[in-house]
C-alpha positions as CSV (number, residue, x, y, z in Angstrom):
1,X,-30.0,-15.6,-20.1
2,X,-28.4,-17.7,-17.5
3,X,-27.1,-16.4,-14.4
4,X,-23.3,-15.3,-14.6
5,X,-21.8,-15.6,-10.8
6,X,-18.9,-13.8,-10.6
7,X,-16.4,-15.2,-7.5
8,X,-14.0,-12.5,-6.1
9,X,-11.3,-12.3,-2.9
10,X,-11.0,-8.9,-0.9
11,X,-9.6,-8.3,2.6
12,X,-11.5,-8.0,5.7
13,X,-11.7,-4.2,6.3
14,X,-14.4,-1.7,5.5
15,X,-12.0,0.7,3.7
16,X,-11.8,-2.6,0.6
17,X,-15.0,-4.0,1.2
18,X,-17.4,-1.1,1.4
19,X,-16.7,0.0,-2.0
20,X,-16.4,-3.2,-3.5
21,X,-19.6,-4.0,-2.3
22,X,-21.3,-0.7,-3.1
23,X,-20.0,-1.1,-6.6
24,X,-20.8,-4.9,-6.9
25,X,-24.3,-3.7,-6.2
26,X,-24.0,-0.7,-9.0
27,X,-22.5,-3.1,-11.5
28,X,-25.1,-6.0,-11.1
29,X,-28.2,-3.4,-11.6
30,X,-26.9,-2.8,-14.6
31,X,-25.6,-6.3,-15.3
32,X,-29.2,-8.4,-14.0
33,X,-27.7,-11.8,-15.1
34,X,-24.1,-11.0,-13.3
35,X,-23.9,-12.0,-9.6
36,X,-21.1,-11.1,-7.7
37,X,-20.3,-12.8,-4.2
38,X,-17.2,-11.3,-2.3
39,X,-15.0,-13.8,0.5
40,X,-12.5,-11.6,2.6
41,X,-8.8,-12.4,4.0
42,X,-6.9,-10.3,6.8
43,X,-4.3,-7.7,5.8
44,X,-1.7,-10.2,6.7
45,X,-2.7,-12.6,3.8
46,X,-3.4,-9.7,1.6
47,X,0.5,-8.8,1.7
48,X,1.9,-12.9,1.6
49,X,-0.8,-15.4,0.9
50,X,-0.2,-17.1,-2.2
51,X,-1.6,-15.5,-5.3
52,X,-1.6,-18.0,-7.2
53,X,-3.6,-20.5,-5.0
54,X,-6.4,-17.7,-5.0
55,X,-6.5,-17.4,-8.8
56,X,-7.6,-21.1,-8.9
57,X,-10.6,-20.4,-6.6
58,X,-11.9,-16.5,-7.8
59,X,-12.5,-15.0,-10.7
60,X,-11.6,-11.5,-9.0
61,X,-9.0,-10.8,-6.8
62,X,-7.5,-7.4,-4.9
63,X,-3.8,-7.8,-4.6
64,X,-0.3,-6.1,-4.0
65,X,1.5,-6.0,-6.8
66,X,4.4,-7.2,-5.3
67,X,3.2,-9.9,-6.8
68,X,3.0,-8.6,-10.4
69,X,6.4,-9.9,-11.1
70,X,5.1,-13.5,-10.7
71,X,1.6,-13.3,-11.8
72,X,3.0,-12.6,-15.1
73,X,5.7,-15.3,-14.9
74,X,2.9,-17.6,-14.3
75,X,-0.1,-16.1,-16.6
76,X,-2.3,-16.4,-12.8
77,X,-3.7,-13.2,-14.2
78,X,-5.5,-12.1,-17.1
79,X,-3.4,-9.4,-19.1
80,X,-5.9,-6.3,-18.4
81,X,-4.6,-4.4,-22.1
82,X,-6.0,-7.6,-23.9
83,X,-9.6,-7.2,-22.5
84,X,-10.4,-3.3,-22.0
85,X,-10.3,-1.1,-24.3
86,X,-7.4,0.7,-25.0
87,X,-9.4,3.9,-24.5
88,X,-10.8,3.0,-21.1
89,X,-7.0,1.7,-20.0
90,X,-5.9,5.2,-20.7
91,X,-8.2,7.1,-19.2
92,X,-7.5,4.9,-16.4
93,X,-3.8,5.4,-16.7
94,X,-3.7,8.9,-16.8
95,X,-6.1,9.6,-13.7
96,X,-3.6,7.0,-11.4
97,X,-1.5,9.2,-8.7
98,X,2.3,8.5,-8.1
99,X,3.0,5.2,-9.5
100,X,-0.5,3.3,-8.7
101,X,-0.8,2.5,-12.4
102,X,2.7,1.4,-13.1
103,X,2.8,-0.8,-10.3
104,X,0.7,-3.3,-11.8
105,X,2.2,-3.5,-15.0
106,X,5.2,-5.9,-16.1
107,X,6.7,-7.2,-19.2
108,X,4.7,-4.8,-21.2
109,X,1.3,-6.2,-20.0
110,X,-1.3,-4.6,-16.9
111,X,-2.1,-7.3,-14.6
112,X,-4.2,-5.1,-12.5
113,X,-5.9,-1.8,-12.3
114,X,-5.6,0.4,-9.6
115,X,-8.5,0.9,-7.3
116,X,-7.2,2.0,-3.9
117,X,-3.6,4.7,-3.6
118,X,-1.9,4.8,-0.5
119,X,1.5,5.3,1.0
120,X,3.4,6.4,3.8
121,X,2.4,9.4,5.5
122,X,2.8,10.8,9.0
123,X,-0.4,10.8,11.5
124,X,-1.5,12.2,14.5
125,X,-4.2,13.1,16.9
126,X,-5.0,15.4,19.8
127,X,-4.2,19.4,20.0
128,X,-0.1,19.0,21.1
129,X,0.7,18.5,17.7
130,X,0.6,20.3,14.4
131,X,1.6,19.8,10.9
132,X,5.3,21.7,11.0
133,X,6.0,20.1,14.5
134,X,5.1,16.7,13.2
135,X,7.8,17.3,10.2
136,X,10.3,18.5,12.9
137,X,9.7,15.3,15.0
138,X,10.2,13.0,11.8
139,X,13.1,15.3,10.5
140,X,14.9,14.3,13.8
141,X,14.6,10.8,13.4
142,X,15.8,10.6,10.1
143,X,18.9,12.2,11.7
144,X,19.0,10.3,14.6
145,X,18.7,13.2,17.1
146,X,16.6,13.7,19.9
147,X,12.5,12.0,19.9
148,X,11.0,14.5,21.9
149,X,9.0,12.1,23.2
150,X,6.7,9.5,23.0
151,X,5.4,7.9,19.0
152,X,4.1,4.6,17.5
153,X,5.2,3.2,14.9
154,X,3.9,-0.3,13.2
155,X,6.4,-2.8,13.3
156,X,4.7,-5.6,12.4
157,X,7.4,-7.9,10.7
158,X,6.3,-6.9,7.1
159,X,5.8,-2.6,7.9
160,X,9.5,-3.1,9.4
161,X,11.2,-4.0,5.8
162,X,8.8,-1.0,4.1
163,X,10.8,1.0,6.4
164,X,13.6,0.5,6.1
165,X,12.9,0.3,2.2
166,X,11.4,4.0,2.5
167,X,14.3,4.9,4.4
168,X,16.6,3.6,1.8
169,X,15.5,5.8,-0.8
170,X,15.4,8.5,1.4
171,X,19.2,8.5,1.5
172,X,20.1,7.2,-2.2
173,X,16.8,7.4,-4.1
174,X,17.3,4.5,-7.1
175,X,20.8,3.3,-6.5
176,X,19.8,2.2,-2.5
177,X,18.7,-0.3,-4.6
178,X,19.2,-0.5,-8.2
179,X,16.8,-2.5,-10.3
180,X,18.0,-6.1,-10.4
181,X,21.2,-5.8,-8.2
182,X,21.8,-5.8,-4.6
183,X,21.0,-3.2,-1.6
184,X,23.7,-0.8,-1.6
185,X,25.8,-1.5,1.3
186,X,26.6,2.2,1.9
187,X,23.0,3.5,1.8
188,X,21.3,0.0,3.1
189,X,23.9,0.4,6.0
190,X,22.3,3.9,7.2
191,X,18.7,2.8,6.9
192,X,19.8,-0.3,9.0
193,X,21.0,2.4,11.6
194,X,17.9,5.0,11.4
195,X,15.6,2.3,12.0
196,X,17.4,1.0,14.4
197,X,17.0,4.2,16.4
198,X,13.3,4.5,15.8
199,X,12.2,1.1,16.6
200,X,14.0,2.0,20.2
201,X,12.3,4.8,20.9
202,X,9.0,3.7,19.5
203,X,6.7,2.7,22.3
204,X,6.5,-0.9,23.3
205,X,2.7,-0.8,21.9
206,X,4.1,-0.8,18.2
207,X,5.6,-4.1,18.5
208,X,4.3,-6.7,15.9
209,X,1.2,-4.3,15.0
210,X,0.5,-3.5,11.5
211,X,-1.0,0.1,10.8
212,X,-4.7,-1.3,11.7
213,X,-3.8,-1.8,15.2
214,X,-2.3,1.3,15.5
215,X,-4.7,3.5,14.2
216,X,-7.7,1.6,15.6
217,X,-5.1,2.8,19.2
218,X,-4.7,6.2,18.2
219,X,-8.5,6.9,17.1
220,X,-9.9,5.1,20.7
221,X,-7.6,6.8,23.4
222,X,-7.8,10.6,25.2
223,X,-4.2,10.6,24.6
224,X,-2.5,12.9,21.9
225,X,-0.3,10.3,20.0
226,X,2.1,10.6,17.0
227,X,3.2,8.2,14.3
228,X,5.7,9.1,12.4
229,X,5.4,6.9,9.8
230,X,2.6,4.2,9.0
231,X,0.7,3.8,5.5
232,X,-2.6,5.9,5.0
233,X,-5.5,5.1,5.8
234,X,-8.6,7.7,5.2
235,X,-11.1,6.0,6.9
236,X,-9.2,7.3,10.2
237,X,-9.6,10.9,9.2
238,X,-13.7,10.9,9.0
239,X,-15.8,12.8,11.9
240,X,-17.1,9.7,13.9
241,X,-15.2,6.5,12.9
242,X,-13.3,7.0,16.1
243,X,-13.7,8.9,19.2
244,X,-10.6,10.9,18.1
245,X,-10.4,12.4,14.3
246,X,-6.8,10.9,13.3
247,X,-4.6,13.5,10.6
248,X,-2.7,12.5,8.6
249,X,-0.2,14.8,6.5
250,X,2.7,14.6,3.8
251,X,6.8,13.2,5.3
252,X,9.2,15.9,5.0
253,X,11.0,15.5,1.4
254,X,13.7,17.9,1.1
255,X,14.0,19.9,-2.0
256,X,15.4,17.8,-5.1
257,X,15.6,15.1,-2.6
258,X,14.1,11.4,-2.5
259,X,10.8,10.3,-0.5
260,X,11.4,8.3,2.8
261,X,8.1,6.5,1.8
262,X,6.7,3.3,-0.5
263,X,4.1,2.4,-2.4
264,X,1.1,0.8,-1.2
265,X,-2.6,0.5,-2.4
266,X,-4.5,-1.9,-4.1
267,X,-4.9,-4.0,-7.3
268,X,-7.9,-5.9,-9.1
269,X,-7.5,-8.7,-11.2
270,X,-8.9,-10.8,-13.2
271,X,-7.8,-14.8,-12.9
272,X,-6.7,-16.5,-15.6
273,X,-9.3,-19.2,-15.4
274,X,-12.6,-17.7,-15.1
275,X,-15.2,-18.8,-17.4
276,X,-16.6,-15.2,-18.1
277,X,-13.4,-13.2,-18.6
278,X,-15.3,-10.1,-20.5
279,X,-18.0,-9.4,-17.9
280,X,-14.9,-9.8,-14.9
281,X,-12.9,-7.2,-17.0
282,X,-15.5,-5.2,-17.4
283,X,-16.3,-4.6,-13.4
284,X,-12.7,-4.5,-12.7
285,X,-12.1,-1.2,-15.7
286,X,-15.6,-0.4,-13.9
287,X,-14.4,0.0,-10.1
288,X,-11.1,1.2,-11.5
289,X,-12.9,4.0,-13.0
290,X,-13.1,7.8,-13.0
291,X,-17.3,7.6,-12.4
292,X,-16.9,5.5,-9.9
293,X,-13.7,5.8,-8.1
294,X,-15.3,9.7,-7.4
295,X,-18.6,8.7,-6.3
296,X,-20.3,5.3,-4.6
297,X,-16.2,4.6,-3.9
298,X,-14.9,7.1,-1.5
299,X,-18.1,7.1,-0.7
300,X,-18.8,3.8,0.9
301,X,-15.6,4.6,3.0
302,X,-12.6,3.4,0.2
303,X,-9.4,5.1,-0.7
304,X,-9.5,6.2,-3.8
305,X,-6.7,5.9,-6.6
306,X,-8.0,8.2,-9.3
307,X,-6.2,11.2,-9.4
308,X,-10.2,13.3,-9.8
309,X,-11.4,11.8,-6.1
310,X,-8.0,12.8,-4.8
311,X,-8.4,16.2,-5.7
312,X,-11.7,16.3,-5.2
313,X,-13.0,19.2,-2.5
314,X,-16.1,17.0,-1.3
315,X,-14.1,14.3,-0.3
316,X,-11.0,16.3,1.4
317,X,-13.8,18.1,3.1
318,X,-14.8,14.8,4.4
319,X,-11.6,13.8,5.8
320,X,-9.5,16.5,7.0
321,X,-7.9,17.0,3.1
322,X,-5.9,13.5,3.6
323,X,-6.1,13.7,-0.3
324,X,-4.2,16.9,-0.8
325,X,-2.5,16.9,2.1
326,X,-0.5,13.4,1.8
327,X,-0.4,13.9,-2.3
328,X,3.1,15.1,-2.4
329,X,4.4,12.1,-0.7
330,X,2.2,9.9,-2.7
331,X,3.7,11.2,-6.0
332,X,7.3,10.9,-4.7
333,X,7.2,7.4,-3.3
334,X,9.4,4.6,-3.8
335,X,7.9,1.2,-5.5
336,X,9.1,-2.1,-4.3
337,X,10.8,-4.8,-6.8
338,X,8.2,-7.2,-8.8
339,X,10.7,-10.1,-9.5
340,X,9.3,-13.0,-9.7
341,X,9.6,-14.6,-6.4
342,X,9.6,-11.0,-4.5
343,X,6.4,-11.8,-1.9
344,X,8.5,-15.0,-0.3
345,X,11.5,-13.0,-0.5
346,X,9.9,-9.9,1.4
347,X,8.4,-12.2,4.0
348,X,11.9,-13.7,4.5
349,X,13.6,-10.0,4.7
350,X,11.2,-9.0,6.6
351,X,12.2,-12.0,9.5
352,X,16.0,-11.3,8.6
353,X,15.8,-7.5,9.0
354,X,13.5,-8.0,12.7
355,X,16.0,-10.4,13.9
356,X,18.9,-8.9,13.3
357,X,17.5,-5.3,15.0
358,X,16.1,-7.8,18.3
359,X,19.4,-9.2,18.2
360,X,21.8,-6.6,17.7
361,X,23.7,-7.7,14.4
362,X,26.1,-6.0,12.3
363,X,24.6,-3.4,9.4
364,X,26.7,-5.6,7.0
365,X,25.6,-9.2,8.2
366,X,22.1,-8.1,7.6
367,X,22.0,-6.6,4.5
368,X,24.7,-9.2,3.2
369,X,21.9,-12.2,4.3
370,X,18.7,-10.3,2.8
371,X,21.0,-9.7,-0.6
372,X,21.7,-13.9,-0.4
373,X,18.2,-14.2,0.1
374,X,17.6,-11.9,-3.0
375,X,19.6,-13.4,-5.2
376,X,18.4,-16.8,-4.1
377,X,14.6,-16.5,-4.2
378,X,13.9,-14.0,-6.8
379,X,14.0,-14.6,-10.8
380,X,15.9,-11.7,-12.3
């Protein structure tokens, strides 16, 4: 049989590549004819970088789905449902946590399969803090009260807007942003306000980092440091990676309240032009999961999505039970529109939402721009 070479697109970080390598290998001992060769982007272009344009170069590609909404509206993507069995997508289904699953799915289709869960959480390192004082800190932000001292927080253009999105839903759950209408002015208006207050008491190293930099900062330095939001990453919470162990631990959600946190993670799919459409389905359901996800995955230093590794004792042994510790906030997060046209229109909120807090504009101007922006660039 000829040899079947299999072209995918990951991002540059061990926490994505390590497993997909260790799982490339797995697949292709089993697979002899199937070669699998892996390019890499930063997490910048992972969150904006046209998906489309990579779709015409790969066969396999991890993604956002924030970009569900116009992967569909462009068939970029294989439909998932079409090519694995409908067994294999349920089992998949059912083992997802929070809204991992549903997150890739759009106009009754699944564009992608989850392969890496994450959200917001709260982190930390060093003795001065514990688990209850870290809630109490984030508790008095979200009220605007006193900061105790100094925290980090990324605010990178792009981890700005899933703030203030997370914060959104903290104070109106669903209608701070009803599902094809405009950001409640009420609710938009307070976020605007709270994030306002944290982004001037942050300290001035959080300025235009995303949550690599800072935890790559928190894990190197003798100093205790505290972040009160940023998006997981379990990697930080192994013995060794850095000279500090970072923890990470669940946002305070009050009781029949909403999360103050968003959806992150990561997607596989399969383009819409490769020339071997089973065998790239097949390793997608295969990295996707249960066997895997719970073995060479976490493993080889991923972030599981399966619902088994998340609960499994081995792996929170491993990493200071960031699994069960952060699963609470993980069930109860918030996930971002998939309009068609949403990645450009984040990127653009994102730039509206920064400027506006450097320059001191109006609650209302803001959210009135980003909801013309909305409307403008999104297909409802």
């Amino acid at each position: 049989m000829s040899e079947i070479v299999l072209k995918g697109m990951g991002w540059n970080h061990i926490r994505a590549m390590g497993p997909v390598l260790a799982a490339s290998e797995a697949f292709t001992s089993s697979h002899p004819s199937v070669t699998l060769r892996w390019d890499t982007r930063p997490l910048s272009d992972f969150e904006s970088y046209p998906v489309e344009e990579l779709a015409r170069r790969y066969d396999i590609i991890l993604f956002d789905h924030p970009f569900v909404g116009s992967i569909a509206k462009g068939r970029w993507f294989l439909p998932l449902d079409e090519w694995i069995s409908e067994d294999e997508m349920e089992g998949i289904r059912k083992g997802s946590v929070g809204r991992s699953f549903e997150s890739y799915a759009w106009n009754g289709h699944q564009w992608g399969l989850p392969v890496d869960a994450a959200c917001q959480v709260m982190a930390f390192t060093g003795d001065d803090l514990d688990e209850d004082s870290g809630r109490e800190w984030v508790t008095s932000l979200l009220q605007r009260r006193s900061t105790r001292g100094e925290y980090l927080v990324p605010l990178h253009p792009i981890h700005v807007w899933s703030l203030f999105l997370g914060l959104g839903h903290y104070i109106e759950g669903n209608t701070f942003w009803p599902l094809g209408e405009a950001i409640s002015s009420h609710s938009g208006a307070e976020a605007y306000h709270t994030l306002r207050f944290i982004v001037r008491h942050a300290s001035p190293f959080s300025q235009r980092n995303d949550p690599i930099g800072i935890l790559d900062y928190i894990s190197s330095t003798k100093d205790s440091c505290f972040v009160p939001w940023i998006f997981g990453y379990s990697i930080y919470s192994r013995e060794g990676v850095g000279t500090n162990r970072v923890h990470f631990r669940d946002l305070p959600i009050r009781a029949h309240a909403f999360s103050p946190a968003i959806v992150g993670g990561v997607g596989i799919g399969v383009s819409a032009r490769t020339a071997v459409p089973q065998i790239a389905a097949e390793f997608a359901a295969f990295l996707a999961g249960e066997k895997c996800q719970t073995g060479m995955y976490w493993k080889a230093f991923g972030q599981p999505a399966h619902r088994a590794a998340w609960m499994s004792s081995e792996l929170n042994l491993s990493t200071d039970n960031f699994f069960t510790k952060t699963l609470q906030t993980m069930e109860t997060a918030f996930m971002r529109p998939r309009f068609p046209g949403f990645p450009s229109f984040q990127e653009t909120a994102s730039k509206i939402l920064l400027t506006g807090l450097q320059e001191g504009r109006s609650a209302s101007s803001v959210i009135e721009h980003m909801n013309e922006a909305f409307f403008t660039m999104c297909a409802i």
